[in-house]
PASEKOL-326540 format. One line per 8 residues: number of its first residue (from 0); for each residue z, x negated, y of C-alpha. Coordinates in pm, 1 decimal, always signed. Last residue first. Layout:
N
NUM = Z,X,Y ~ ...
This chain:
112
111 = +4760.1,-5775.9,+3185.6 ~ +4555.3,-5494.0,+3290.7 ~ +4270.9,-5302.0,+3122.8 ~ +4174.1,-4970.5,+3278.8 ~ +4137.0,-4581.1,+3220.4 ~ +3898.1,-4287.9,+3226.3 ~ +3720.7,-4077.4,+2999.4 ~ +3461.4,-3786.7,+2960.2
103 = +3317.8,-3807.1,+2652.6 ~ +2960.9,-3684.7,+2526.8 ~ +2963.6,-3488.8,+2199.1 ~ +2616.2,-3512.5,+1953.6 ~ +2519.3,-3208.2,+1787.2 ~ +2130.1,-3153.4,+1661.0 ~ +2153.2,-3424.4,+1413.1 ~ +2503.4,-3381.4,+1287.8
95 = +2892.2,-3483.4,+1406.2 ~ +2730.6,-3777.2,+1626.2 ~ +3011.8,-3980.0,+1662.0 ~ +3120.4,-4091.4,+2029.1 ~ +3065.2,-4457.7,+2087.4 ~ +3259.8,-4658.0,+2419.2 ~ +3217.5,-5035.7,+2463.6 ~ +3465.4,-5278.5,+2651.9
87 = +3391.5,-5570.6,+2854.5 ~ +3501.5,-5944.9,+2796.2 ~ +3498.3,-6279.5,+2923.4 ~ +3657.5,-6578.6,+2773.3 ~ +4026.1,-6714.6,+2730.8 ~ +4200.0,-6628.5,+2416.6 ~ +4331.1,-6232.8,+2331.0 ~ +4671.7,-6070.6,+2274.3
79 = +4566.2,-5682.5,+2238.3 ~ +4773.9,-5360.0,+2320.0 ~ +4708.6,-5023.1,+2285.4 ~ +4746.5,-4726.8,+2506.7 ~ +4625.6,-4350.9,+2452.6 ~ +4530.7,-4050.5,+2655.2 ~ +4448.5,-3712.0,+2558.0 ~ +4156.9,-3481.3,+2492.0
71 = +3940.9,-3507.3,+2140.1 ~ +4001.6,-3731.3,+1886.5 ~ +4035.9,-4120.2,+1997.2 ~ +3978.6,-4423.9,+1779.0 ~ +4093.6,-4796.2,+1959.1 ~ +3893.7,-5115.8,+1820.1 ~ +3931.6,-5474.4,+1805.4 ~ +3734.0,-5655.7,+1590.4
63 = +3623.8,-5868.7,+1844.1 ~ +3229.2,-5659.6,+1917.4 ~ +2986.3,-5925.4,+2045.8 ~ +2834.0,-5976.6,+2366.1 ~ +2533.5,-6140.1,+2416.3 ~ +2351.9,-6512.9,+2429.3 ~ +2639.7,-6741.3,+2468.6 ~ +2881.1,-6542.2,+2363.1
55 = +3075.3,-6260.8,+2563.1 ~ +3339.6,-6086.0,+2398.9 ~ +3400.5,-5725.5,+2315.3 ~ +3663.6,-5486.9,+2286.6 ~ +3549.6,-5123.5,+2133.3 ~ +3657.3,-4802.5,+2219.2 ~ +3601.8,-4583.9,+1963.6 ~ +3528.4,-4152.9,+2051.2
47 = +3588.7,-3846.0,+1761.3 ~ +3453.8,-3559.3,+1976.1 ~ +3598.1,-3266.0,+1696.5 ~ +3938.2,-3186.6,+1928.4 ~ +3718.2,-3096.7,+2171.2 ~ +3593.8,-2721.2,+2008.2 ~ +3226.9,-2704.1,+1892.1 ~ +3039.5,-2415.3,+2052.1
39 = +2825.5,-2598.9,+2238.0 ~ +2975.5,-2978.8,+2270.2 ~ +2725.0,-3147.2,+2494.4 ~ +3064.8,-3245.6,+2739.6 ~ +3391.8,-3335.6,+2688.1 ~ +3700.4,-3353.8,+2872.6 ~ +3932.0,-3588.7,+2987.2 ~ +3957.4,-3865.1,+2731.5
31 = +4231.4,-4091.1,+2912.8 ~ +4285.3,-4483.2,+2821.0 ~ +4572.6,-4733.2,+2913.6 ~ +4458.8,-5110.8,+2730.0 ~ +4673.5,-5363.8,+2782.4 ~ +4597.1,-5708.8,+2806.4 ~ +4816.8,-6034.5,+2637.6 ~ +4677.7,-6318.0,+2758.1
23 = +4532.7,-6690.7,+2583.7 ~ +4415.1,-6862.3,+2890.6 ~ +4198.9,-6798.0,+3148.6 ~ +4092.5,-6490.5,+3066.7 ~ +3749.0,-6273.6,+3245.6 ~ +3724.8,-5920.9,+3300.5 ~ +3375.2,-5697.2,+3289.9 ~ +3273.1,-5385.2,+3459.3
15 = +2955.4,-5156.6,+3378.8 ~ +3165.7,-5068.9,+3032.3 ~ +2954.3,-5083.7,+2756.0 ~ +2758.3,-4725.9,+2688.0 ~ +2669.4,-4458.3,+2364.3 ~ +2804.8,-4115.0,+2451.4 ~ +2956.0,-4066.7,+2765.4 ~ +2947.5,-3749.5,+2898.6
7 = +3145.9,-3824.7,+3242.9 ~ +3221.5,-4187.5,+3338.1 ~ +3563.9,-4391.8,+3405.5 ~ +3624.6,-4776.4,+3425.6 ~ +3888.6,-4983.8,+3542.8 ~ +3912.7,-5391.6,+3478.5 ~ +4170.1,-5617.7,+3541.9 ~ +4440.3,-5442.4,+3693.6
């Protein structure tokens, strides 16, 4: 495993861990929404989460292009062929109006 990550409510966050290639790699991506949170009376299936893949530059990280949607509970894997460099993920929930805004709970890693 390269990276795991999980957190509870997420709305808006990069991952806290990073992973580093070598060499051009294929990674996999294995991803669980759990549950949400913040969502009143809305049901789950309306939390609409991306995971994002991005890549370290010389000042910041910037998003690759690569990109995973999610509605509501479940898990998902994808798969990604990337170069050498040093990556972390980033995880957005949609705000569905002003006043309602769903936090994800979600777990998963990256491995090769």
């Amino acid at each position: 495993t390269l990276m795991s990550y999980s957190g509870r409510g997420i709305r808006d966050k990069d991952s806290v861990e990073t992973f580093s290639l070598s060499k051009n790699t294929t990674i996999h991506l294995e991803h669980k929404t759990t549950g949400v949170q913040y969502n009143g009376a809305q049901p789950d299936s309306k939390c609409s989460l991306q995971i994002a893949l991005l890549k370290k530059g010389t000042f910041s990280y910037a998003a690759t292009g690569d990109e995973v949607y999610m509605t509501g509970l479940g898990a998902k894997n994808t798969a990604w062929t990337k170069s050498s460099g040093t990556y972390r993920l980033h995880f957005a929930t949609k705000a569905l109006s002003e006043t309602w805004w769903p936090g994800a709970d979600i777990e998963g890693r990256i491995y090769k």
